[in-house]
N, C-alpha and C positions, 0 to 999 in steps of 0.2 A: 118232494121226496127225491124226485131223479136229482135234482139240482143240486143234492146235501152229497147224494152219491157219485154224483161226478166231483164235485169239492174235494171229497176224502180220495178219490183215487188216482185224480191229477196232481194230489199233495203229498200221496204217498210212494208214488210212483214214478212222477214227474219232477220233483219239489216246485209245482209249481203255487203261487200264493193263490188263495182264495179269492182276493178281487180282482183277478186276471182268470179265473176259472169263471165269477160269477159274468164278467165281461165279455171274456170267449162265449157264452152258453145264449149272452143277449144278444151279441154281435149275429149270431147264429139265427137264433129265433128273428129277427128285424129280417136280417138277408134272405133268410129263407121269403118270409114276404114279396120281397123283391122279385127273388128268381122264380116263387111260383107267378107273380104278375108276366114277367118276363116269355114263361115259358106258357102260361093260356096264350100271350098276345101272338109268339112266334112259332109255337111250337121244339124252339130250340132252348137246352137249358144251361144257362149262363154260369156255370160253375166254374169256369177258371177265375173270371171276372170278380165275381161272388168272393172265392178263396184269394186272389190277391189283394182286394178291398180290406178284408179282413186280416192280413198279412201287414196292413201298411198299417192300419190302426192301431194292431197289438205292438208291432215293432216301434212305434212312440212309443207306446207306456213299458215295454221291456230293454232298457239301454242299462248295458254298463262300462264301467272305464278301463278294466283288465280284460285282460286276454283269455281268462276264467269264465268271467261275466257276460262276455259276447259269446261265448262259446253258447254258455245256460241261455240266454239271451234268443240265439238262434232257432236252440232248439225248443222254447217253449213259443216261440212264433209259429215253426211249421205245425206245433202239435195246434194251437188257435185255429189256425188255417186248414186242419187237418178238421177238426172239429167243426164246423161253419162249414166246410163243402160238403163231408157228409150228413149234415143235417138238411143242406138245401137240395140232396142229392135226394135225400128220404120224402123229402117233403113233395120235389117236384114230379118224382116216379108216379103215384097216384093219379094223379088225373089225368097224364095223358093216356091215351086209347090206343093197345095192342095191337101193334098190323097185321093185316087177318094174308 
């Protein structure tokens, strides 16, 4: 259900396409993986890392040839990358422990 409604509102809001919303959202979910492994082993949570990763894979699949298209191009990168940090952001907050 969350997945239909991030679709509808990065397509309405974004124009961005739907197998780049459903990609951002998996990219997200795997990474998040990641940076909570990351952050039990170290304590520290790997979100720049996380959201560049994520930055580089969507920027493959969003190129275009005009000056138009890199423009859309860019900005439907930082919003992937925006997406994917704060998901690994939500994810990894939980289990670490409050300093007293």
């Amino acid at each position: 259900m969350l997945v239909i409604v991030g679709c509808v509102v990065t397509k309405l809001q974004f124009d961005m396409s739907i197998l780049e919303t459903v990609f951002a959202l998996s990219l997200a979910f795997f990474l998040s993986l990641v940076a909570i492994q990351a952050t039990g082993a170290t304590d520290a949570t790997p979100l720049t890392a996380v959201s560049k990763v994520s930055q580089v894979l969507l920027g493959a699949t969003t190129k275009g040839p005009t000056e138009s298209a890199v423009k859309h191009s860019q900005k439907l990168n930082l919003l992937g990358g925006g997406l994917v940090s704060i998901g690994a952001s939500q994810t990894c907050g939980k289990p670490t422990p409050l300093p007293l």
